[in-house]
C-alpha positions as CSV (number, residue, x, y, z in Angstrom):
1,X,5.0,-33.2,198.9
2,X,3.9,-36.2,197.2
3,X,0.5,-38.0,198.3
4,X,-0.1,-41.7,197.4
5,X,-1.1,-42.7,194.2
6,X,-3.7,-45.5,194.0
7,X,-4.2,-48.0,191.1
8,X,-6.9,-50.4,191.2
9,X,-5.6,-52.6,188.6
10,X,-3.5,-55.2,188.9
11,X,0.0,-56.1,187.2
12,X,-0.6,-56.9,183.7
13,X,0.7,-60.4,182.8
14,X,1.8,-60.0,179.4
15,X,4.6,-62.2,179.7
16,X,5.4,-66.0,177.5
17,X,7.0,-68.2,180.3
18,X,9.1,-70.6,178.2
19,X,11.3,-73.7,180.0
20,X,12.9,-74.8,176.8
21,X,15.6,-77.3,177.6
22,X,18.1,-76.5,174.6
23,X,17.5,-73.6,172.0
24,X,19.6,-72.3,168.8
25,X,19.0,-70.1,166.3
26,X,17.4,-72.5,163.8
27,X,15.0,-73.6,166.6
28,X,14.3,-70.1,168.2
29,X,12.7,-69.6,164.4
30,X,10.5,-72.7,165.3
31,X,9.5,-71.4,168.5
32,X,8.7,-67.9,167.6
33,X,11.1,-66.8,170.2
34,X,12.2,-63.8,167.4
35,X,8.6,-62.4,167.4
36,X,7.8,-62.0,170.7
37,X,7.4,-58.7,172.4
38,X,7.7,-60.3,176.3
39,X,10.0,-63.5,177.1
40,X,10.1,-65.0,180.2
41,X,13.5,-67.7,180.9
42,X,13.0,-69.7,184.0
43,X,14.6,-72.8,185.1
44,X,17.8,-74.4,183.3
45,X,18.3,-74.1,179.8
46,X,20.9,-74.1,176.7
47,X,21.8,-71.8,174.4
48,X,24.4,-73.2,171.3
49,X,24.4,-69.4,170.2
50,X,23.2,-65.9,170.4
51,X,20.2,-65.2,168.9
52,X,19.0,-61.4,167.7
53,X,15.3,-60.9,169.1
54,X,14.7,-57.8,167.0
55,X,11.3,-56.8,169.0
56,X,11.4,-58.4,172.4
57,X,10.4,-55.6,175.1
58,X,10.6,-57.4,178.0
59,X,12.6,-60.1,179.4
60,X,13.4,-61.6,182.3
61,X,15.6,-64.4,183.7
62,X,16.3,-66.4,186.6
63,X,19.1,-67.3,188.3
64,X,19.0,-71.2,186.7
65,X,18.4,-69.4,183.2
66,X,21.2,-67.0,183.8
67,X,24.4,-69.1,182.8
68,X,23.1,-70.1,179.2
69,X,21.5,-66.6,179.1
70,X,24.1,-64.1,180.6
71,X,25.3,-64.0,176.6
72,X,21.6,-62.5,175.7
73,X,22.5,-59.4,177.8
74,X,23.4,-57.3,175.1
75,X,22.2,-54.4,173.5
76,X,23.0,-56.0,170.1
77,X,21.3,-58.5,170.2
78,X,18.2,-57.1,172.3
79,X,18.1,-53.7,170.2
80,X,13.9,-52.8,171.3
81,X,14.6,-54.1,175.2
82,X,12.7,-51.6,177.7
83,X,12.3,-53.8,180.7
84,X,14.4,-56.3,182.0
85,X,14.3,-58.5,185.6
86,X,16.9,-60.5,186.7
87,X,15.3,-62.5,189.2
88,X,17.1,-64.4,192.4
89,X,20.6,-63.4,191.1
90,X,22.2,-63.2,193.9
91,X,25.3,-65.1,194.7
92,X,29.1,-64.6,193.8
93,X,29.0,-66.4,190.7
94,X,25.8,-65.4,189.2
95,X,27.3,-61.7,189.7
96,X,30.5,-63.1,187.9
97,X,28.5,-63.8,184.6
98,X,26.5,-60.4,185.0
99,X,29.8,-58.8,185.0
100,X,30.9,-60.7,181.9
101,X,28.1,-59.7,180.0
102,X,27.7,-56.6,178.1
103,X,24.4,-55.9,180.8
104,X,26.6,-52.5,181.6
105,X,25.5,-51.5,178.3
106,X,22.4,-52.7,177.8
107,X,21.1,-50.8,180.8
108,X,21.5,-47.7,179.2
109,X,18.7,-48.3,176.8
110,X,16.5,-49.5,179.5
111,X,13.4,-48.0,180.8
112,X,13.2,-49.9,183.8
113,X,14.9,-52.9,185.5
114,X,13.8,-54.8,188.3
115,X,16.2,-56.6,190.9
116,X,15.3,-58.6,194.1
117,X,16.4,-56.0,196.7
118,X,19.1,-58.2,198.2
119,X,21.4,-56.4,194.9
120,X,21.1,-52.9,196.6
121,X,24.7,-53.1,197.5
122,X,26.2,-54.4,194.4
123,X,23.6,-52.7,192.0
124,X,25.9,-50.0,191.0
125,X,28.4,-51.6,189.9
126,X,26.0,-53.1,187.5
127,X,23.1,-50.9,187.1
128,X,25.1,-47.6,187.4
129,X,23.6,-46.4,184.1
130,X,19.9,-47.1,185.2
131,X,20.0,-47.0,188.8
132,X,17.5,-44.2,189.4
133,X,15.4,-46.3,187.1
134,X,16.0,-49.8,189.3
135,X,13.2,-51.1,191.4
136,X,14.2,-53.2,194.0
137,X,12.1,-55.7,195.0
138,X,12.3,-56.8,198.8
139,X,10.5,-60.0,200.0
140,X,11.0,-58.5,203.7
141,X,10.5,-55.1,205.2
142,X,14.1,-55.3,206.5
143,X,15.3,-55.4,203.2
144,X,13.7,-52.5,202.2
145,X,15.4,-50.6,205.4
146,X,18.6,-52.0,203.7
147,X,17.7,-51.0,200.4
148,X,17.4,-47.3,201.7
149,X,20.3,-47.1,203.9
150,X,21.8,-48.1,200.3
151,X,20.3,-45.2,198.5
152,X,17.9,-47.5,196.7
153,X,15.8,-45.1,194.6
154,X,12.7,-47.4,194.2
155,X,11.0,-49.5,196.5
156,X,8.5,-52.1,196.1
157,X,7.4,-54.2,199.3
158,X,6.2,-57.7,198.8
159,X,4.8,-60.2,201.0
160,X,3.2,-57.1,203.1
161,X,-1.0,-56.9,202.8
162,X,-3.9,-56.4,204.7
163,X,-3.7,-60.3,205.7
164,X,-0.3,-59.9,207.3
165,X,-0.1,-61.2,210.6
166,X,0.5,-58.1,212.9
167,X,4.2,-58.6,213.8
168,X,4.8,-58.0,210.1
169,X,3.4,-54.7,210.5
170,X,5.3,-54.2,213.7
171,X,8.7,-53.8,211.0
172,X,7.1,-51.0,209.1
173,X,8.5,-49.0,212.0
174,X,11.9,-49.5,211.5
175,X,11.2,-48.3,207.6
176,X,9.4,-45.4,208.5
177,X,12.3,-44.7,210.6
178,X,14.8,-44.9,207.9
179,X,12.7,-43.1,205.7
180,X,12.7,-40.4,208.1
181,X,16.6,-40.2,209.3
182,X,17.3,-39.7,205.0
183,X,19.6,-36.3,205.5
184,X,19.7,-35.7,201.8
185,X,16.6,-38.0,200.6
186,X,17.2,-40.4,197.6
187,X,14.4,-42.7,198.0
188,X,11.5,-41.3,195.3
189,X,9.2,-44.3,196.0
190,X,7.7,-46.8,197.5
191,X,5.0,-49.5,196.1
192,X,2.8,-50.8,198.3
193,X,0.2,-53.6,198.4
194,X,-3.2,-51.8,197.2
195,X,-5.2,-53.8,200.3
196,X,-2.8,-51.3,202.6
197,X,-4.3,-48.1,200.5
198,X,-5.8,-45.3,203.0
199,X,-9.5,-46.5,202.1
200,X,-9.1,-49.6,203.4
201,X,-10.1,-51.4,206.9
202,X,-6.8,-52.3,209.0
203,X,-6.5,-53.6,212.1
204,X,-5.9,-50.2,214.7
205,X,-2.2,-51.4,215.0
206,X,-1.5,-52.4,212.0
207,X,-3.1,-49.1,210.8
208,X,-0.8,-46.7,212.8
209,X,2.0,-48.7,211.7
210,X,1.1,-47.8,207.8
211,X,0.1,-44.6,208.8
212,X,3.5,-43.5,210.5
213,X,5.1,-44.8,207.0
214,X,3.1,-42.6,204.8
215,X,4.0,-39.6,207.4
216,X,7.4,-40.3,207.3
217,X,7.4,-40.3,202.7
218,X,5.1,-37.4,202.7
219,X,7.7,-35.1,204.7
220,X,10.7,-36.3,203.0
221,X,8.6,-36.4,199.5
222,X,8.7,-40.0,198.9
223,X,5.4,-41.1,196.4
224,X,3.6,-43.9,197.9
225,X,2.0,-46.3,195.3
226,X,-0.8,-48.6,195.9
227,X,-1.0,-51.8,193.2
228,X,-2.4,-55.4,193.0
229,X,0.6,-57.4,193.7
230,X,1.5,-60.6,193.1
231,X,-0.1,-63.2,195.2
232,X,-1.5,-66.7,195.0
233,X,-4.5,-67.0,193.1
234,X,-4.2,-64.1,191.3
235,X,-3.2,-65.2,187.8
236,X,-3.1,-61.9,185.9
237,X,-0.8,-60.2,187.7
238,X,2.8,-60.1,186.5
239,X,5.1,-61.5,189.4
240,X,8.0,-58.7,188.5
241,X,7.2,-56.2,186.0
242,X,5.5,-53.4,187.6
243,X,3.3,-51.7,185.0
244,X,2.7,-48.5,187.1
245,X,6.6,-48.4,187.6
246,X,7.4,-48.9,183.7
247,X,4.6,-45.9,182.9
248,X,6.1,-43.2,185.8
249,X,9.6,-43.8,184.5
250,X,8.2,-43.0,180.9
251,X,7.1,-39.8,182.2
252,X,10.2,-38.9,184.0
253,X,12.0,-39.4,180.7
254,X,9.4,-37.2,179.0
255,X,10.2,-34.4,181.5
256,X,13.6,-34.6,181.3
257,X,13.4,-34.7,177.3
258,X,11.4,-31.2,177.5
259,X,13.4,-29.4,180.1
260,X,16.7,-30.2,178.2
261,X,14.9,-29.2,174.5
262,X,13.7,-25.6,176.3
């Protein structure tokens, strides 16, 4: 069984957030858009033509980024991607241009992608290549009871800390429930706030309510995570890449590259 696994550091921001309002290949020279390691696209923006970022790592996009940018989504183009977040895509057209673009593909050199949780039902038409490598973030507990009723494979619970008003914890039962009812378990884990790590001091109620969580993972041998997440005030921590996530998922692939070489 798995126990949880603290870290006390936070989400490394190693992210350039750019709002550029029109962008081609002459000016993404001008920029230094094609030297950049991490790229963040948020709000509306114009692309004339693809552009080849040779080194980019990670990248992420929002859904007002995502019309100009759906074209980017390709493994030609983004040959050294590892992480990618697509964030708020949500609707019936935004899943349109995802399913024009070659993202299929470019998920199968991914190391990790990262998807608001409200995806868990369509992610597998999209993700299928990297699904066990998805982490679904859910801005409600409830979502995360969807997420696993889904098959979700990764977890991470926002907007859920020590500061939470009480009712919020109240909905961790209804998790720990699903959890629990998993005949043939798919969920490997769940990312928690590090202010609800065992060590810390929790209302009683809200305690038991983490507590019958962590029972529930630790007999169906789900690994509970602590991190610094995202909150206000907090300006080095990255709002969607997950470092802890990225570096697990690096050692499952390490793993898996050893058992097939024996």
């Amino acid at each position: 069984m798995y126990g949880p696994r603290i870290r006390s550091t936070a989400r490394c921001c190693k992210t350039s957030q750019m709002r550029i309002p029109s962008l081609d290949p002459s000016e993404a020279a001008y920029c230094g858009c094609a030297g950049l390691k991490h790229l963040r696209f948020s709000g509306s923006t114009s692309l004339s033509s693809p552009i080849i970022l040779p080194i980019l790592e990670s990248f992420s996009l929002d859904y007002e980024a995502l019309p100009a940018l759906s074209i980017m989504l390709n493994p030609a183009l983004l040959p050294s991607l590892r992480q990618l977040a697509l964030i708020l895509i949500d609707n019936e057209d935004e899943m349109k241009l995802l399913a024009q673009s070659r993202l299929c593909d470019l998920v199968e050199q991914l190391d990790t992608v990262y998807v608001d949780g409200c995806l868990v039902t369509i992610a597998p038409t999209y993700l299928r290549a990297a699904f066990d490598r998805t982490l679904f973030e859910c801005y409600t507990v409830r979502s995360g009871v969807v997420g696993i009723k889904q098959g979700a494979r990764h977890l991470c619970i926002l907007n859920l800390d020590g500061r939470s008003p009480l009712d919020v914890f109240d909905s961790l039962t209804p998790l720990a429930e699903a959890v629990a009812s998993q005949e043939k378990p798919t969920l490997r884990s769940i990312y928690l706030d590090i202010s609800l790590a065992p060590a810390s001091t929790l209302p009683a109620s809200a305690a038991t309510s983490v507590t019958g969580l962590l029972r529930a993972c630790s007999e169906k041998g789900v690994e509970v995570i602590y991190e610094v997440q995202p909150k206000d005030g907090i300006g080095n921590v990255d709002l969607y890449f997950s470092e802890e996530f990225h570096r697990g998922q690096i050692e499952e692939k390490r793993k898996s590259m050893k058992k097939e070489v024996v």
